[in-house]
N, C-alpha and C positions, 0 to 999 in steps of 0.2 A: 742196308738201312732204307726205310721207306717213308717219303713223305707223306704225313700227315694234312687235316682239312687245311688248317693256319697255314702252313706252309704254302700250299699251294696256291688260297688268296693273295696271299703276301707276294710271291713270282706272279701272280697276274696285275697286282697293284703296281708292282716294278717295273713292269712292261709297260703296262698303262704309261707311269711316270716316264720312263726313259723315251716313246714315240713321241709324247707330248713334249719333254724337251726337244727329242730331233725336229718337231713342228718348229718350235722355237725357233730355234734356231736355224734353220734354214732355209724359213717362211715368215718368221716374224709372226705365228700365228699361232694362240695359245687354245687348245681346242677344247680344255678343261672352263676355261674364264667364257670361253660364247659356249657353253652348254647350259654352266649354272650359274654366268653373270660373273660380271670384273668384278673382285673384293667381296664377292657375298656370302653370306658364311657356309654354306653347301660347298663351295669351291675352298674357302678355306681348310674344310671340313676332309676335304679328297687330298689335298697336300697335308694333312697332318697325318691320312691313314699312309698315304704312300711313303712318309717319312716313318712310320711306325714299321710299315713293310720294308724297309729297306733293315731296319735293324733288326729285325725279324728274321733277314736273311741272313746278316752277318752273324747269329747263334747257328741259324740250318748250315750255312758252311763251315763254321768250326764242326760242328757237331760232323758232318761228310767227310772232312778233311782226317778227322780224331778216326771214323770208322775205317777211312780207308787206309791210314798209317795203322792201325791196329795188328800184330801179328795174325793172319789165317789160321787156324788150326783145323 
């Protein structure tokens, strides 16, 4: 099985999200909010796609999980 375009935005929006939390968290420093401003809705904007991409992934991994349980023939 091969990923498609969506899929592959969506692991990069994941990425994005998941380094921007390890910011967080281990700097205190949100790299999303000082790009396009605390609360503004650009940034709102990037936390709704990266929330959209993470459920995005959770169908791409069923769907990996289902191909790769699948009998070979």
């Amino acid at each position: 099985m091969k990923l498609n375009g969506v899929d592959w935005l969506a692991l990069v929006l994941i990425i994005v999200g998941g380094l921007n939390w390890g910011l967080v968290g281990a700097f205190k420093f949100n790299l999303v909010d000082t790009i396009f401003g605390e609360g503004s809705a650009l940034a709102r904007i990037v936390y709704v796609l990266v929330g959209l991409a993470a459920v995005c992934m959770i169908v791409t991994a069923s769907r990996l999980m289902q191909a790769h349980a699948a009998p070979k023939e």
